[in-house]
C-alpha positions as CSV (number, residue, x, y, z in Angstrom):
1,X,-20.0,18.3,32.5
2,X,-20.2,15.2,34.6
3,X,-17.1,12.6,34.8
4,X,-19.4,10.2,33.2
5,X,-20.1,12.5,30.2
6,X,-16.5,13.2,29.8
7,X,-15.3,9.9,29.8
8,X,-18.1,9.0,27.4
9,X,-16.8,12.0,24.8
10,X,-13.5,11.0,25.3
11,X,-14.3,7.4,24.6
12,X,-16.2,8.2,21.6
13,X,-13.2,10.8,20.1
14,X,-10.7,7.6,20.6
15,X,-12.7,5.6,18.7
16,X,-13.5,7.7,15.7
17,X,-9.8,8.6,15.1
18,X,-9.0,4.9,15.4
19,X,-11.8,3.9,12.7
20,X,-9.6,5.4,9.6
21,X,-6.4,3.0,10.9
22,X,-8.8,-0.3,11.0
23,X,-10.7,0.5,8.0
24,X,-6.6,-0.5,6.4
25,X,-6.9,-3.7,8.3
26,X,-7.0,-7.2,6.2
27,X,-6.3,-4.8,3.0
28,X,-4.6,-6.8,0.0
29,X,-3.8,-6.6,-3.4
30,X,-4.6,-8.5,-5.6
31,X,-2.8,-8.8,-9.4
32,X,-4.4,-9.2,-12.4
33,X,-2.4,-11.2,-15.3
34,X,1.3,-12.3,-15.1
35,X,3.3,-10.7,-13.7
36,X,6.9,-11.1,-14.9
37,X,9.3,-10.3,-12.3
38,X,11.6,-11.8,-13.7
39,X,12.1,-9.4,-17.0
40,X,15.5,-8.2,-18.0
41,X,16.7,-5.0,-16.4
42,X,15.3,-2.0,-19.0
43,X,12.4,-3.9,-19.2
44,X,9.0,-1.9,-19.1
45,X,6.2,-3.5,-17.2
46,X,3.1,-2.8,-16.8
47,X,1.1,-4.5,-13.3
48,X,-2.2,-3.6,-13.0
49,X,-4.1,-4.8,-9.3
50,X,-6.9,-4.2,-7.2
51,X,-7.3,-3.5,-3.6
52,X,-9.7,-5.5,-1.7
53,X,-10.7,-5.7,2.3
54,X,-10.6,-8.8,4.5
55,X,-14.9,-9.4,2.9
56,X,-13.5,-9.3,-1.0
57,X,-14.7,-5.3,-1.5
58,X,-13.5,-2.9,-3.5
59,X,-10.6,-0.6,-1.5
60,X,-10.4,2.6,-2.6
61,X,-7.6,5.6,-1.8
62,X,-5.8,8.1,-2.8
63,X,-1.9,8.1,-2.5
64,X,-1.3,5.1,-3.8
65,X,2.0,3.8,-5.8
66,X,4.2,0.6,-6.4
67,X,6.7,0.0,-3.6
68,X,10.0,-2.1,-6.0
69,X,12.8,-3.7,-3.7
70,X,15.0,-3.8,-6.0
71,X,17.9,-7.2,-5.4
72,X,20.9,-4.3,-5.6
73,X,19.7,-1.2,-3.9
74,X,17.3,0.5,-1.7
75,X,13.3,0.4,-2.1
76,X,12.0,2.8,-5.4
77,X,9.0,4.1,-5.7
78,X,6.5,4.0,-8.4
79,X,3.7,6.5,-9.4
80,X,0.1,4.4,-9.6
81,X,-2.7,5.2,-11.5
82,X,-6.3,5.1,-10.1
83,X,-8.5,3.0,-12.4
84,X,-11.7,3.7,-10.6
85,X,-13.4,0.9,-8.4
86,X,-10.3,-0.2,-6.3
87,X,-8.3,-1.1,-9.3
88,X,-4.6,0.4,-10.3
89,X,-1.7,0.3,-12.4
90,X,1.9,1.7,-13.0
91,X,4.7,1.0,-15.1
92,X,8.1,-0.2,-13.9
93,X,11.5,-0.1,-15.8
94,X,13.0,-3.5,-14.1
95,X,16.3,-1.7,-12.2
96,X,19.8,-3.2,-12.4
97,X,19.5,-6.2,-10.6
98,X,15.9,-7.1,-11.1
99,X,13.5,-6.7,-8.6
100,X,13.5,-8.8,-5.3
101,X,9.4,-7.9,-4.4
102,X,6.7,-5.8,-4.9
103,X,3.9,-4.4,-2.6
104,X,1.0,-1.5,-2.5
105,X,2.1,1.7,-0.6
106,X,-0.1,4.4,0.7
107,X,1.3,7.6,1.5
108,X,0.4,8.5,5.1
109,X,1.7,10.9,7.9
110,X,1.1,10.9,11.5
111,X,1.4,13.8,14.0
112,X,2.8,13.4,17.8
113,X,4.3,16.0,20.4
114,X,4.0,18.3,17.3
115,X,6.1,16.5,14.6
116,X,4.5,15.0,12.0
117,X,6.5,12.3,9.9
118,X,5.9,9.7,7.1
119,X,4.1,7.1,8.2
120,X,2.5,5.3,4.3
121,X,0.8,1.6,5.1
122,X,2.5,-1.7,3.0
123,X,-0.2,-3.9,1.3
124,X,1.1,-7.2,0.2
125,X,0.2,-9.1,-2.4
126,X,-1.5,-11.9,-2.3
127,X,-0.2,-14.4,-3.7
128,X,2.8,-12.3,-2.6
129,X,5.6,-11.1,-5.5
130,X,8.7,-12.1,-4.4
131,X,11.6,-14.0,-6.1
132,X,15.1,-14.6,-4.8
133,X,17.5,-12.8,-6.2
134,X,20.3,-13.7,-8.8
């Protein structure tokens, strides 16, 4: 194989394992109704969304689930449903505390010098879902 052809191979591998990563780029979420963040702690709520790219279209994944930072207490997280055409939901108890924020999380995992780790990808939302807390 010439050094040409093996630098053009090698450019081509780079850029098809790159093309998953960017396909994330410009993702955001996007709610659907009120959202009451501010609920008493017990509450059940339910937030339903939609994932869209940086053009508006439908983004679609498996993995997906309801990242709550919570105002007393580390991050939980929160089993999603697929609704089928980029859309989602999940329930959330409000914790003790309320919650501080909430964004999209998709589970991920990434592989160097043969460890693989966690590696999930944060979608905000946008208008973002944040209050201060009490």
């Amino acid at each position: 194989m010439t050094l040409a052809r093996t630098i053009a191979v090698a450019l081509c591998a780079g850029l098809a394992l790159a093309l998953p990563a960017s396909a994330k780029e410009g993702v955001r979420a996007k709610a659907e109704g009120t959202v009451r963040l501010g609920a008493a702690p017990g509450t059940t709520i339910r937030l339903t969304w939609r994932l869209v790219d940086a053009r508006g279209r439908a983004f679609g994944a498996s993995g997906i689930y309801l990242r709550v930072t919570r105002c007393a207490g580390g991050p939980q997280r929160m089993g999603a449903r697929s609704l089928g055409g980029g859309r989602f939901s999940a329930r959330v108890v409000v914790p003790k505390g309320a919650i501080r924020m909430l964004r999209v999380g998709l589970e991920g995992w990434s592989t160097a010098g043969g460890e693989t780790r966690r590696a999930d990808v944060f979608f905000a939302f946008d208008p973002p879902l944040v209050r201060r807390c009490p």
